[in-house]
N, C-alpha and C positions, 0 to 999 in steps of 0.2 A: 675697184669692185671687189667685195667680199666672194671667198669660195666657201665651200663645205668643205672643203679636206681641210685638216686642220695642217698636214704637211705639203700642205703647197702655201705657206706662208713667204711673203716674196720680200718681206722687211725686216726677215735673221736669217741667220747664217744656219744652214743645215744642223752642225754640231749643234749649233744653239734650239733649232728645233728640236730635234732630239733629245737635249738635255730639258727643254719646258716642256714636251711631254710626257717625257718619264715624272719628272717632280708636280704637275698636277693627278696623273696618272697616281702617283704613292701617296696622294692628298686624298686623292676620291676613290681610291682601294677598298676602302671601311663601310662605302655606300654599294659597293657589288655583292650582293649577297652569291654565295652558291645554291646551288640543289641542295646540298646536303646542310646548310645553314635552315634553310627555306625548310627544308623536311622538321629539323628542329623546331621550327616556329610554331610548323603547323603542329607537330607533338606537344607541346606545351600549350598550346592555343585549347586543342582536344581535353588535357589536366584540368585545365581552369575553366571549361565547361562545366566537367564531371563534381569539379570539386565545388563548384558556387552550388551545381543543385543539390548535392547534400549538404554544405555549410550554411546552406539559407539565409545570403549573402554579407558573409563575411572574409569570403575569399577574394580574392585582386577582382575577379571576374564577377560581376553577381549575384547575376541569373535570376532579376526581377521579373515574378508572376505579371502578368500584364490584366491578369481574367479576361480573356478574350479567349473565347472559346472556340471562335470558327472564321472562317472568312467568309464574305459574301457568298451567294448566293443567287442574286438577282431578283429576291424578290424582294428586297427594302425600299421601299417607298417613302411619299413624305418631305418635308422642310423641313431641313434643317441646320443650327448657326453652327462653324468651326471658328473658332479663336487657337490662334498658331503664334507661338513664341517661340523662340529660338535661337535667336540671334540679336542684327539692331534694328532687325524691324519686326513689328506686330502685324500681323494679317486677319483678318476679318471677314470672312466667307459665308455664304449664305447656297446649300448647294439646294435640288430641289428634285431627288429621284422619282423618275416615273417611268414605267416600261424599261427600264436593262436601259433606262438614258437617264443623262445626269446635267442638269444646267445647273450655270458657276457664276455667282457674281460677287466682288473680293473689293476692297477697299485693304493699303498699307500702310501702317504708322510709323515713325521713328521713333524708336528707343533710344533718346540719349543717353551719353555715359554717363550722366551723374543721376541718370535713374536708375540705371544698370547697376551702379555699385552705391545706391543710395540707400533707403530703410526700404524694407516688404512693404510699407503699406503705399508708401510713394509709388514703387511700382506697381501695384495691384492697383492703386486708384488710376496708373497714369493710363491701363487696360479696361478700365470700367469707365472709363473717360471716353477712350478707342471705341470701346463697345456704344455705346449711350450713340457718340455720334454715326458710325456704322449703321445702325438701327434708323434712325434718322433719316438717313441717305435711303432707305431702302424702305420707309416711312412704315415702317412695322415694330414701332415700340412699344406697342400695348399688347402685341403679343408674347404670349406664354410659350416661344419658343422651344424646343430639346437643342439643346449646345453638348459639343465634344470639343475639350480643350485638349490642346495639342500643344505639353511642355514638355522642352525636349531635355530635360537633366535628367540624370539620376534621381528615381523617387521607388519609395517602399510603398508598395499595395498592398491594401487589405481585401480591397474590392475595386470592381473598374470603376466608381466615382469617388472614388479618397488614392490621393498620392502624398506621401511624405518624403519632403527635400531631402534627399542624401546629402549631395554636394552640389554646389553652381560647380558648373565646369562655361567655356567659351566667354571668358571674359567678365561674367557675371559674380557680383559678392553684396549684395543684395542684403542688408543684415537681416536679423529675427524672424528667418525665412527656414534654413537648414531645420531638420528634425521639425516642421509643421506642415499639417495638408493644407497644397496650392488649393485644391479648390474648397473648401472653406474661407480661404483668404481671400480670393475671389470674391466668394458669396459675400462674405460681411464686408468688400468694397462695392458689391451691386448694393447693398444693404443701405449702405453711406450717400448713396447717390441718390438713392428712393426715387429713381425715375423711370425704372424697368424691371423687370425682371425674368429670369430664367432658367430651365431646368436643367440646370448640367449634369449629362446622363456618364458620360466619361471622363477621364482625363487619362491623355493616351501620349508616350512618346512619337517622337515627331518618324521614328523608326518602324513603330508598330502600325503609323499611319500612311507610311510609303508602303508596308509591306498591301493592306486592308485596299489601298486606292490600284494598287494593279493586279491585286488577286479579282477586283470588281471586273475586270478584261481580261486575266487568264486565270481560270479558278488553277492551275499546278502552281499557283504564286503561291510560298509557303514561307517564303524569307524574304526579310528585309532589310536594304544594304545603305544606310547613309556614309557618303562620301564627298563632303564638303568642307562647311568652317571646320566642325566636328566630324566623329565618326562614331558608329556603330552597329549592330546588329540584333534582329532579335528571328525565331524562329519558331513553327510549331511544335513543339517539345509533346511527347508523348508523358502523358500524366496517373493513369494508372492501368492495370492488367485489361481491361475492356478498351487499351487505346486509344483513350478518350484525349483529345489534346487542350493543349492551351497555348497563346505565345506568348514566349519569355523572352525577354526585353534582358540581352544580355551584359550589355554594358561593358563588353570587348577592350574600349580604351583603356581600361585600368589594365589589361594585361604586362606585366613585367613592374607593379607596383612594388614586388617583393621579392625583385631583382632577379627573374625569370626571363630577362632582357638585357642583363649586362652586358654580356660575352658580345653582342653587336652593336648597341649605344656609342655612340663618337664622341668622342669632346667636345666637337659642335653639337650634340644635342642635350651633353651636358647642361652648353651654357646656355641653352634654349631654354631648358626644363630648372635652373635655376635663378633665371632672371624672371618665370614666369608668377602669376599668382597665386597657385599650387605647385608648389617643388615638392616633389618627390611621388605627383599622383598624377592619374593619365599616360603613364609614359607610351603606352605604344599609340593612344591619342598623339602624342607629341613627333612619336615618327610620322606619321601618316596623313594628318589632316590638314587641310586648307589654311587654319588656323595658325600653322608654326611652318609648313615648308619654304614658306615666303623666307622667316627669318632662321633657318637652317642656311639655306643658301645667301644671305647675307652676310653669316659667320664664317662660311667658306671663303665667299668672297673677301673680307675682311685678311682673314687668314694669307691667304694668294697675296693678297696686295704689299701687308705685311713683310712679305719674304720676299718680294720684286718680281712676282710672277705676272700682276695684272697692275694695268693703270699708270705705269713707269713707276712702281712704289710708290706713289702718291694716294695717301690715308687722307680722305675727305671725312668732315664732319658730318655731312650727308650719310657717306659710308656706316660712319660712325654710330647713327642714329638707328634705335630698335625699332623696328616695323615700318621700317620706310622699303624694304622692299617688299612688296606685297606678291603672296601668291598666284594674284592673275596675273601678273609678271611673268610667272612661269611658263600658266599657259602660251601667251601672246608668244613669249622668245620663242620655245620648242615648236610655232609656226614655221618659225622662220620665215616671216612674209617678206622679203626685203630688205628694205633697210631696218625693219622694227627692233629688230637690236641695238642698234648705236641710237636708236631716237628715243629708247626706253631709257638707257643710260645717261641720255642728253638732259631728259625729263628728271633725273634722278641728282644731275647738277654732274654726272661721272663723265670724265672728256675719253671714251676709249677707241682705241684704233680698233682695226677689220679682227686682227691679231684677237685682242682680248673681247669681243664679243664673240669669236668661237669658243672661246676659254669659257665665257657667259652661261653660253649654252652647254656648254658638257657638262656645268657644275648643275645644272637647272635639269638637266636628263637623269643624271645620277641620281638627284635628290627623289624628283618624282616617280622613277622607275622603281627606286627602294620602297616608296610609299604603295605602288600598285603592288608590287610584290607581295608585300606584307599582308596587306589585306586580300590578296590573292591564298596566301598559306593561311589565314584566318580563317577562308570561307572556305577552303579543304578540310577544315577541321571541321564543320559546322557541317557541311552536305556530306558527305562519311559519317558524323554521327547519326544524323537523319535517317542514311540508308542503312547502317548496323540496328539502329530503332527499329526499325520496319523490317530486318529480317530477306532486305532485298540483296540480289548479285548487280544491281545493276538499277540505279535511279535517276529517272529525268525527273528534273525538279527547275522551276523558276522564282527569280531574285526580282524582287522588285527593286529600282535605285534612285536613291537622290543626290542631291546635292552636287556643288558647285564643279567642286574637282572632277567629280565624277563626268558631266554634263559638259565642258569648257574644255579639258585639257583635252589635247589631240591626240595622247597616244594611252593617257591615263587607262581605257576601258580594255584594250585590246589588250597590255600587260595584265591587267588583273584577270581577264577572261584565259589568258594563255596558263596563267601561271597557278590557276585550279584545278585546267584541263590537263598539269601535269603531275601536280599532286596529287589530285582525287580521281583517277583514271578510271572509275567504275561509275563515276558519275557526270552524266548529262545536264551540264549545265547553261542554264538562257537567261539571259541578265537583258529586262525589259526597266526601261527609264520608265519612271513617274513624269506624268504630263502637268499634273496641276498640283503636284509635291504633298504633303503630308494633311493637309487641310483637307482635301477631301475623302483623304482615310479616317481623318479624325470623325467628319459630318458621316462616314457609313458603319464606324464604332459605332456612336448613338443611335444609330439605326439598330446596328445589330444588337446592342445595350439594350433597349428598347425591348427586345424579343427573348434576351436573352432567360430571365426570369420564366415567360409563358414556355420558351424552348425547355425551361430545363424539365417544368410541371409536361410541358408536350411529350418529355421523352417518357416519362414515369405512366403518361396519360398513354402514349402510345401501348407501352408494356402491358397497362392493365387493359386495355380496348384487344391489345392479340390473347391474351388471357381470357378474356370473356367468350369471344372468335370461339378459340379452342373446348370452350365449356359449352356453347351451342352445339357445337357439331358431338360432344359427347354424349348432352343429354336427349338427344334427336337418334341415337344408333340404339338398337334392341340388344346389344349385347354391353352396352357400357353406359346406357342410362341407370343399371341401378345403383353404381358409384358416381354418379354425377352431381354437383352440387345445385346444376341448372334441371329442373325436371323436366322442362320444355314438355308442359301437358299439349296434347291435341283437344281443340272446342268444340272439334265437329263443324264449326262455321267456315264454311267453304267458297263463301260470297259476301262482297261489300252492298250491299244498297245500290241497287239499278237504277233507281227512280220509278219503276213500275207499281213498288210496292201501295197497296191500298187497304184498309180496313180500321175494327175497334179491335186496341190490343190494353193490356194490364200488364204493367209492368211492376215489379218486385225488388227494391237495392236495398239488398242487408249488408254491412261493412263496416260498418264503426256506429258511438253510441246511439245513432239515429236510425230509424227504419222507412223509410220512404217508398209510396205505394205510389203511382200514375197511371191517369188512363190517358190512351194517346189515339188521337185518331188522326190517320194518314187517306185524304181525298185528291180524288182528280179532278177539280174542275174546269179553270184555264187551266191553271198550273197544280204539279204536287202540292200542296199542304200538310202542315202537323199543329195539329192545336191538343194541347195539353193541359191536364188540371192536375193536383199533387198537393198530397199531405202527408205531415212529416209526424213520424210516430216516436216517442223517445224510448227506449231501449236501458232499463236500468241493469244498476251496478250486479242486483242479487239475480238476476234475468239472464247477463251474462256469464255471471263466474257458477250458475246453478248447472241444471239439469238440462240435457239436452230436449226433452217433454215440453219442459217448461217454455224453453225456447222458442218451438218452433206453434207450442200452444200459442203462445204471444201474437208472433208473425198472423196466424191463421184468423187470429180475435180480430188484429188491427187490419189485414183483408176483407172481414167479415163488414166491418164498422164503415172502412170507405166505400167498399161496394152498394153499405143501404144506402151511403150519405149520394153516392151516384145514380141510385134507382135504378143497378142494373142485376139487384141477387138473383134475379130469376135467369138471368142469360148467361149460358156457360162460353166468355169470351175467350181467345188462345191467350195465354200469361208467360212470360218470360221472367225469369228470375234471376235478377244479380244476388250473385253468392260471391263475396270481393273474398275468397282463402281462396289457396289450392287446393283442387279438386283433379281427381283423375276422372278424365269420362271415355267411357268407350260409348257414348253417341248423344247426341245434342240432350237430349233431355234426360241425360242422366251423370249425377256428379257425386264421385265418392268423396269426402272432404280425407285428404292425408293429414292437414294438423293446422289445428287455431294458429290464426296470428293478432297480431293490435288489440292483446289486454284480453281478449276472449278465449273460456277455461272450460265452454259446456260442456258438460262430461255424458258421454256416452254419443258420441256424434261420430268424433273423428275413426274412420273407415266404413260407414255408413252413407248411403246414398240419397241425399239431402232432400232431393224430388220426393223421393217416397214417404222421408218423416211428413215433409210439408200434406203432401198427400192424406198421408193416416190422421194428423190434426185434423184438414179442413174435412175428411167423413168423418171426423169424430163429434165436427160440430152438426151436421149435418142440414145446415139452413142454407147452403151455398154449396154450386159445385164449380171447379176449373177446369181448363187444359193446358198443362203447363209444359209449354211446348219446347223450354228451354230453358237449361242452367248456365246462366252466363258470370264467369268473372268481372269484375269492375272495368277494369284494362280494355278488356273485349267490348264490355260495352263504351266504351270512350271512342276506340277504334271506329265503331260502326256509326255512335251518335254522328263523328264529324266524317266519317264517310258516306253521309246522307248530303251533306252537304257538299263534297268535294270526294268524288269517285277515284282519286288518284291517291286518296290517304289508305295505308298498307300496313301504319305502327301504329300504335294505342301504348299511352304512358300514362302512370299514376304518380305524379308528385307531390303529394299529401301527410297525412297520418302514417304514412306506409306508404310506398314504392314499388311499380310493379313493369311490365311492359309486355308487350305483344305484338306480333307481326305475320305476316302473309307469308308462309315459306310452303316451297317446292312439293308436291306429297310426295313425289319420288325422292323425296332425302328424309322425308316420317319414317322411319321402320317401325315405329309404334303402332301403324295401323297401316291397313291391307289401301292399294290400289298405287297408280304410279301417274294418274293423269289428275290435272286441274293442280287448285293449292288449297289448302285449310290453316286456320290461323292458330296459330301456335299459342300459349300463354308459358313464356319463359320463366315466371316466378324466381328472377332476380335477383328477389328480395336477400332469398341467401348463398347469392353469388360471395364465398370466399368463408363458406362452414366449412371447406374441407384443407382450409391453413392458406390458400391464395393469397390473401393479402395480410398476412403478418406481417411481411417489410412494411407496410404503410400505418397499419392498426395503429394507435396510442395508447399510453396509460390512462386515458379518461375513457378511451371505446372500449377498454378492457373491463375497466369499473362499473360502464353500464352496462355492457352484458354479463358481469356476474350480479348484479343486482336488477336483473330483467326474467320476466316468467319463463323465460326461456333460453338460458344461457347455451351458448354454442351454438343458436342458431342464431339465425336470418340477420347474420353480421353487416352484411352490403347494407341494408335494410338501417339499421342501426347507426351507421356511418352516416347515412344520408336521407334520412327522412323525417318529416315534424315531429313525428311522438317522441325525438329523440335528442333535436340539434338542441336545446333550449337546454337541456339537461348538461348538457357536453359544453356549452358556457358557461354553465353554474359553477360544473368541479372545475375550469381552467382557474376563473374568477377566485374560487376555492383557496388554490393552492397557490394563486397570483399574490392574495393577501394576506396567505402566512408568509410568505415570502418577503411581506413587507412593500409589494412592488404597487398595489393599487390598494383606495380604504385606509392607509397609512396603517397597515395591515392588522385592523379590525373586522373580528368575522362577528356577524351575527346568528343568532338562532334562525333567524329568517334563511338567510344563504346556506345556511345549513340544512335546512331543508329540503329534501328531496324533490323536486316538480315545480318547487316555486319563480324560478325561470324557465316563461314558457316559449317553445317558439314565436310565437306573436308576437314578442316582446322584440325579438330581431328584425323584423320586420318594420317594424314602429322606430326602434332606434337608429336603423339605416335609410328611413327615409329623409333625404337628402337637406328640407326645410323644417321640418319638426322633431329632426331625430334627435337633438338634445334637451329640451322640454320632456321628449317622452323616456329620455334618458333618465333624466331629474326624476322625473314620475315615477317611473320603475322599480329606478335603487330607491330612493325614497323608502319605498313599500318594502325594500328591503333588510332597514333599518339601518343602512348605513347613510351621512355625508359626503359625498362626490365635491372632489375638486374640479377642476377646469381638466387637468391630466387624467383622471379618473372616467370623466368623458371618454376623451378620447382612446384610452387605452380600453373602456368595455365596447366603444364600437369596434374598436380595431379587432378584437377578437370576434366579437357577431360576425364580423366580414371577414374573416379567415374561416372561420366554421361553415359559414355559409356560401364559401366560395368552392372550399374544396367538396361539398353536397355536389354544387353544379359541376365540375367538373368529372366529379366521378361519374356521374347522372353521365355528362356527356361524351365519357368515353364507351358504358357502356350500349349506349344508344349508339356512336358510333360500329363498334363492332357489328349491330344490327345491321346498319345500312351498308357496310361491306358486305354483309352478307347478301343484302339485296343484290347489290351490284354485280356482284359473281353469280349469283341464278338468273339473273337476264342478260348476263355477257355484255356490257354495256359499257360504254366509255364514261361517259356521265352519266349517274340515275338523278330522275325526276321523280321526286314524289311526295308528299303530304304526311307528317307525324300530328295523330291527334292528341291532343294533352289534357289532362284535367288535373287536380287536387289544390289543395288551398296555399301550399307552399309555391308552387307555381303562380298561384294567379295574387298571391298578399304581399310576396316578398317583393320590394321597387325594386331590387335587382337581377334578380335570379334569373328569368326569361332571358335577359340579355346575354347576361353571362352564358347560362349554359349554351345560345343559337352562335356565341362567338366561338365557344370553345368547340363544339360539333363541327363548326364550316372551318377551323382549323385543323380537325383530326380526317376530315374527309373532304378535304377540297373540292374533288371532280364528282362534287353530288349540290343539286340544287332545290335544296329541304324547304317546305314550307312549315312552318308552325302553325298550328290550327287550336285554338283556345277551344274546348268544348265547351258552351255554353249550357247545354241544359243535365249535364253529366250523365253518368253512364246509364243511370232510368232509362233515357228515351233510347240508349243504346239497347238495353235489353230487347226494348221492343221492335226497334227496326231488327236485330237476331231474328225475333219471332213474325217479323213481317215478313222477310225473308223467306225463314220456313216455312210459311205459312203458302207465302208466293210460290218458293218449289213443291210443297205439297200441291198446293191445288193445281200448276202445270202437270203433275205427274201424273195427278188423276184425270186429267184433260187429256192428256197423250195417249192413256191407259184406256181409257172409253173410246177413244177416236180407234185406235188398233183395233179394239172387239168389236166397230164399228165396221170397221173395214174387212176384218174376219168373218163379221158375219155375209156382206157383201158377197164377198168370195164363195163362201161358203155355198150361199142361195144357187150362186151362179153353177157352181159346180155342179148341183145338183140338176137343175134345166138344162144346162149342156149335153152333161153325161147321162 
């Protein structure tokens, strides 16, 4: 029966023990590292951090960007494919997040060696092959998938869906593979097969995908450690002054490539790293990994045998032969189950006594204790850089881990855990194993891939939504509204539509080139009703750019004209008037206009109180009289139109010609006007959110262009960014300077595109809708005197949808801001409530509505917004204004005669009493 003491050997003679422990003892000397060797490691470990991130890998180590910007989170949802290479098998995963849970179902291929070291295309098809069938199994081959591939070599990113082979490392030589992106090769072997296809949103080392899979279980997971065939590392690496991170895919193995690992390399791992298929790269891969400690200790044992230390001197061909002792070899020995020693050796064809299977294992202890070691001084180097990053004394921090060694050998975890905790003594560290290995990091990359794009516009989107925030609150304070870029008017309307409302009302919408007059009558009889009639007045060019006389002469002619067409001149109805500018009012029927916006120039208006010109026309004409109970903005009346219909709506937005908004805020946060109870709706006037330099980091050289060639430079920039009179122009100059550029038109310009307005927004509209958008492409350019290619297409939609993506989203950040602001004047965890919308960009563009209801419920989660289309635009909103007022006038005078009712009451009595 075998002992563990290696001197209680009962088949030599004491001396002779003595003399065989000291001479393998001087054999395996070179594999005990000390502390201060180990401290070494880790200081050179630390160099060749510092030095790959500024050689931008050309150094041993090298510190490949991974673009991976965060780790989970929990909220990635979704199916989605991992394909995992790495070794000799392919894996094939299908994971399917839902709620903070993840189901997994995986099919394994083998990689044979003569695909392994055959041509790239061989291997990519023999994975497209894998995949095809995979698909199959899981009978979802017609779907359009998102895949995260998961190769675990050295590769140079540019982006997280392009990797460039550095080198095969683990066996692989794969030719006219090095220096090309895997996933391209990929894709033109999905290409080849024409039986599927899929979206590969990443491709992620098998490193960065152990770290991604157990940061999904401990968000402090911020490193990740493979410890298997291979080895490596990558980490969140701090990326610029705002600590913004990314992980870098460190690619550790190369360390001592440039003989930074001399002074402890053996001769055995000489002839390791010489017989291998890269000599002279990977070396501290070659200390350490799965891959080579097998035939490390082969050469030792070889070595032993050699000198008559093991085997009775007897050199077997077996011995002889390279990878015949395998690294799970190691694990199994260093069990010590038993007899598993002499039966591993038996298996191996070696005939050895009790004697030299203790010799077995000390060589097998040596090799793998050096191995933990090592990458125990690695990851001291790596969690000390981390905490010197962060400016900490003191960091707990988690390792995610893979691979074999790691997982299999019995004592592999606890050296490498020991031997960080005594290097890196300021840092707390938790080394959590990967349950489902690198494949489900890889499926929650493409998750996070996926978001990463909308994250990065969310952050930019978040900034300008707390920018707005802070412009609200400025233009709402009486001491710093009149540097406020937001004017935040008060309308005087201090109520939504009860449904009480009833009467004839006349409503008034002046706002762009058309003048629109309605009469609305609102009855009770089962139910509310509104029936409406309306005609539309045109509004010419010399009308608007004239005289303010002229103007409102106009307005009063084309009242004059509907009124006889209605047969109602003789009845002086209440009138409600949309005035779509800004207007300062100090009480509902009265509005000083501060200044023209959308092309209108009348002169002699702006700071003039618009009620009154209107007024002085219609006595001028003197064949009709009104009561015009109220000046309403556009916005407001939007607000109110679909607040007739849904009492919960509290915003009014203008997405048209011009852009505007408005909402229900607190009186007690007005300082523009007296009182602290109930609420009155604001008109933000938006439009020139960001004249006072806010959004220059965003502004372009084409938003610059249109507003120095707009009637009013330096204003109403928001407005300009994102609204119709504008986006169509902001396509022209890109289109512009696309085709000097040569890039689209094969860069012929015409006189046509050279003209200022001749793309108009509605041409965006028509060209992104999804069935006819290139027909009305053709049509368009066409008209604009150029020949469109097939590319030509696509590249003028692509910008229509960039221009008209970033409208919605700006749209949606500052609408957000709004609805924070709700939320915090009602104290509310979730707000509930209704945004009314009108303008033609809203309701023409096929995209827009979605877009911007997606980007709003991502900037404000814990709010549950309705969109509400105004159907009959802001007209009938004026008049519900004026039905309103009309309804608290006439309570008030009800209230008012009920009191002198009751006074007099009193009165009487007092008199008969007394």
């Amino acid at each position: 029966m075998c002992h563990h003491n290696r001197f209680l050997l009962l088949n030599v003679a004491k001396s002779d023990i003595i003399s065989l422990v000291f001479q393998v003892d001087e054999t395996l000397c070179p594999f005990k590292l000390s502390q201060e060797q180990l401290q070494l490691v880790k200081a050179r470990m630390r160099a060749g951090l510092e030095a790959g991130l500024k050689t931008k890998g050309s150094s041993a180590i090298k510190m490949l960007p991974s673009y991976v910007y965060r780790t989970p989170d929990g909220t990635e949802h979704g199916k989605y494919l991992a394909l995992d290479l790495g070794g000799t098998n392919f894996r094939a995963m299908m994971v399917n997040f839902k709620r903070q849970n993840a189901r997994l179902y995986h099919k394994i291929y083998t990689i044979p060696l003569e695909i392994m070291q055959g041509t790239g295309e061989e291997l990519f098809d023999h994975i497209a092959q894998c995949v095809s069938d995979f698909l199959d199994y899981m009978g979802m081959k017609n779907a359009h998938l998102p895949a995260g591939f998961t190769f675990s070599f050295p590769c140079e990113q540019t982006a997280i869906d392009t990797g460039t082979l550095v080198s095969w490392t683990k066996g692989y030589k794969a030719t006219d593979c090095e220096g090309h992106d895997v996933v391209s090769m990929l894709r033109e072997a999905i290409k080849r097969r024409n039986e599927f296809d899929l979206d590969i949103v990443a491709v992620v080392n098998d490193t960065v995908g152990t770290m991604m899979s157990c940061a999904y279980e401990d968000p402090q997971c911020e490193i990740g450690l493979i410890a298997g065939t291979g080895t490596n590392v990558c980490y969140m690496e701090e990326v610029d002054a705002e600590l913004s991170k990314m992980c870098i895919n460190t690619e550790w193995g190369g360390l001592g490539d440039d003989g930074s690992l001399d002074d402890i390399i053996t001769p055995y791992d000489m002839e390791v790293n010489q017989n291998s298929i890269n000599p002279g790269r990977q070396r501290f891969e070659k200390l350490t990994s799965g891959m080579y400690l097998g035939e490390i200790v082969r050469q030792v044992l070889l070595d032993l045998t050699r000198g008559g230390l093991l085997f009775r001197g007897h050199v077997t061909e077996t011995l002889k032969t390279p990878g015949i002792f395998e690294t799970k070899y190691l694990s199994q020995i260093e069990r010590w189950e038993k007899l598993c020693v002499r039966s591993i050796l038996q298996q191996l064809g070696l005939k050895g006594t009790c004697d030299d299977s203790i010799i077995v294992k000390e060589v097998c202890g040596a090799v793998s204790r050096r191995a933990a070691q090592l990458c125990g001084a690695g990851m001291a180097a790596v969690v000390d850089k981390i905490r010197e990053n962060r400016g900490l004394d003191h960091l707990n921090i988690t390792v995610g881990v893979d691979g074999a060694l790691y997982k299999l050998h019995p004592h592999f975890s606890r050296v490498l855990k020991d031997t960080t905790e005594v290097l890196a003594p300021q840092c707390n560290v938790t080394f959590l194993p990967s349950e489902e290995g690198s494949g489900k990091g890889a499926a929650l990359i493409s998750a996070v891939a996926r978001q990463m794009h909308a994250d990065s516009l969310s952050g930019t989107l978040l900034d300008i939504m707390q920018q707005f925030r802070r412009e609200l609150a400025k233009g709402l304070g009486r001491d710093t509204n009149p540097t406020a870029a937001l004017k935040m008017l008060p309308t005087f309307v201090r109520s939504i539509p009860d449904g009480s409302e009833k009467g004839d009302f006349i409503a008034l919408d002046l706002g762009g080139s058309n003048f629109r007059i309605l009469r609305v009558k609102v009855s009770h009889e089962k139910k509310q009703t509104v029936q409406m009639e309306s005609q539309i007045y045109d509004t010419p060019e010399d009308i608007i750019h004239g005289s303010g006389t002229r103007l409102f002469d106009h307005v009063a002619e084309c009242l004059g004209d509907f009124m006889e067409k209605q047969n109602i001149k003789d009845k002086k109805l209440p009138v409600g008037f949309t005035f779509s500018f800004p207007c300062q009012q100090t009480k509902l029927d009265e509005g000083f206009l501060i200044t023209w916006t959308k092309r209108f120039k009348a002169g002699g208006v702006e700071g003039m109180d618009v009620v009154k010109l209107l007024n002085k026309a219609i006595k001028k004409r003197g064949d009709y009289d009104a009561d015009i109970m109220a000046v309403v903005n556009d916005t407001v009346g939007t607000m109110m139109t679909c607040g007739f219909d849904d009492q919960r709506c509290e915003v009014g937005i203008i997405i048209g010609t011009g852009t505007n908004a408005c909402y229900m805020e607190e009186l007690r946060n007005i300082d523009l006007v007296e009182g602290d109870e109930g609420r009155m709706c604001v008109n933000t006037e938006w439009g020139a959110f960001g004249d006072d330099g806010r959004l220059e980091d965003i502004r372009t050289e084409f938003d610059r262009e249109i507003d120095r060639g707009s009637i009013n430079p330096g204003k109403q920039l928001f407005e300009k960014m994102v609204s119709g009179m504008y986006m169509g122009e902001l396509v022209r100059l890109i289109l512009v300077k696309m085709a000097r550029e040569g890039l689209v038109f094969e860069g012929r310009i015409t006189p046509e595109l050279l003209t200022k307005g001749k793309f108009e927004t509605k041409h965006i509209s028509a060209i992104e809708k999804s069935k006819e958008g290139l027909s009305k492409a053709r049509e368009i350019l066409t008209r604009l005197g150029v020949e469109p290619s097939t590319d030509d297409f696509s590249l003028v939609s692509q910008v229509c949808t960039v221009v008209s993506f970033r409208s919605a989203n700006l749209i949606a950040a500052a609408l957000a801001g709004i609805l924070m602001r709700l939320k915090e004047n009602k104290g509310v965890a979730r707000l509930r409530t209704t945004v009314g919308i009108d303008g033609s960009l809203y309701k023409m563009h096929p995209q827009y509505a979605r877009r911007l209801h997606k980007a709003v419920r991502r900037l404000v989660p814990d709010t549950d917004v309705r969109f509400l289309l105004s159907e009959s635009g802001s007209g009938k909103g004026a008049a519900m204004v004026t039905a309103v007022a009309y309804r608290l006038t006439y309570s008030s005078r009800i209230f008012w005669s009920y009191l002198q009712s009751v006074h007099a009451f009193f009165s009487i009595y007092h008199r008969n009493v007394f």
